[in-house]
PADOKOL-705295 format. One record per residue: residue number from 1; x, y, z of N, C-alpha, C in turn; residue in one letter. Coordinates in steps of 0.001 Angstrom, whole numbers, plus 500000, padded with zeros to 6 digits. Example, Ala and Ser with C-alpha at 12.3 -4.5 7.8 and 13.67 -1.06 7.14 Angstrom:
> 1,513190,494310,507800,512300,495500,507800,513200,496700,507800,A
> 2,512850,497750,507080,513670,498940,507140,512900,500030,507870,S
! end
This chain:
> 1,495674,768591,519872,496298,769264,521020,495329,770247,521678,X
> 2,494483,770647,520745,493232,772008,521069,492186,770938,521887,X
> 3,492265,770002,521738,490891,769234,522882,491564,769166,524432,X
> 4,492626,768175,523985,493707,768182,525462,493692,769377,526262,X
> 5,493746,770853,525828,493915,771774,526402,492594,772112,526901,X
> 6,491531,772020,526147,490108,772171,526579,490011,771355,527628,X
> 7,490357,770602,527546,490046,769556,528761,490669,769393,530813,X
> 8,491646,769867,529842,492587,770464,531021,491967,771976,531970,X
> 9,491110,772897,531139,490724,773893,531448,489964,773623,532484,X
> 10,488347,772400,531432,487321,771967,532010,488000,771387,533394,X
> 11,488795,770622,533571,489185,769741,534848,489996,770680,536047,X
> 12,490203,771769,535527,490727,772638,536386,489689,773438,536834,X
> 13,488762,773845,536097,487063,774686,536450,486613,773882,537675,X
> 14,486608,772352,536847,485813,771473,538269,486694,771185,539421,X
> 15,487831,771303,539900,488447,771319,540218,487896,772349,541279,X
> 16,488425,773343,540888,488308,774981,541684,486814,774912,542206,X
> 17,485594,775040,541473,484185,774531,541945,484250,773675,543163,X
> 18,484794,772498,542772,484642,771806,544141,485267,772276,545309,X
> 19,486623,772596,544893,487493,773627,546271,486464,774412,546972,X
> 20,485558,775222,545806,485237,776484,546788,483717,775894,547368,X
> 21,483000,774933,546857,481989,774133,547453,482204,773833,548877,X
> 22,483799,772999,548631,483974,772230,550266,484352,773529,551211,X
> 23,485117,774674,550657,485276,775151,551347,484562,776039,552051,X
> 24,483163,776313,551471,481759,776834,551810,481327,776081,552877,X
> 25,481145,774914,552543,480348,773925,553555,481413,773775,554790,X
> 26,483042,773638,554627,483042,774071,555913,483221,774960,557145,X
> 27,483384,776247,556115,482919,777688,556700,481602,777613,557566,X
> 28,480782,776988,556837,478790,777188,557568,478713,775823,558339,X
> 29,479759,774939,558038,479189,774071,559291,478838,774414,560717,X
> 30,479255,775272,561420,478802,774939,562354,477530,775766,562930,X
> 31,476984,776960,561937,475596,777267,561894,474711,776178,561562,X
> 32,475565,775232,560431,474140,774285,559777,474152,773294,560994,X
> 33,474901,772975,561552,475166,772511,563046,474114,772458,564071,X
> 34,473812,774269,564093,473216,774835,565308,471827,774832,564883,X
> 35,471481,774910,563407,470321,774949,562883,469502,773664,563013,X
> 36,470213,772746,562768,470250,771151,563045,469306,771326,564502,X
> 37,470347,771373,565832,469881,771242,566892,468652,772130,567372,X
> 38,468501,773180,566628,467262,774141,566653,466044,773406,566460,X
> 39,466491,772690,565213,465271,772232,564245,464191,771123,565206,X
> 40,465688,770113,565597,465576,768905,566271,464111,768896,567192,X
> 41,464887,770034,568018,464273,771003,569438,462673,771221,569550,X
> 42,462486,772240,567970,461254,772313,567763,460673,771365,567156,X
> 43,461133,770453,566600,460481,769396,566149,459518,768103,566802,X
> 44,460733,767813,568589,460432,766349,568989,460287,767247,570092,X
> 45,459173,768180,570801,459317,768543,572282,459567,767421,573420,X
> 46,459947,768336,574142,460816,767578,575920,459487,766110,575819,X
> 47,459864,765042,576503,458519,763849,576622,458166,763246,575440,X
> 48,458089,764201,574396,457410,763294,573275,458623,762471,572862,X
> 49,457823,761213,572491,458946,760419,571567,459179,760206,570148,X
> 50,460375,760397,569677,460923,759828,568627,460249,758956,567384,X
> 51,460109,759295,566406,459380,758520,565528,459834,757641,564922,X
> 52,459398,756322,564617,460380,755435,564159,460174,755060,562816,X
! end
């Protein structure tokens, strides 16, 4: 009965972890968003093309 309960703990830990993971990532989405299009920006200037 003492493993079952361990186990139940563990699956509730990972559980909560992942909650507060997703709920991180979608708090900052839309900086990691803007960072994205920043990056893009400085990356491929106006004319140059795209690398394939």
């Amino acid at each position: 009965m003492a493993r079952l309960t361990a186990r139940r703990v563990v699956t509730a830990e990972v559980v909560l972890l992942a909650g507060a993971a997703l709920a991180l990532l979608i708090r900052e989405m839309p900086g990691l968003v803007r960072e994205v299009r920043i990056w893009r920006m400085a990356a491929f200037p106006s004319g140059a093309r795209h690398p394939r």
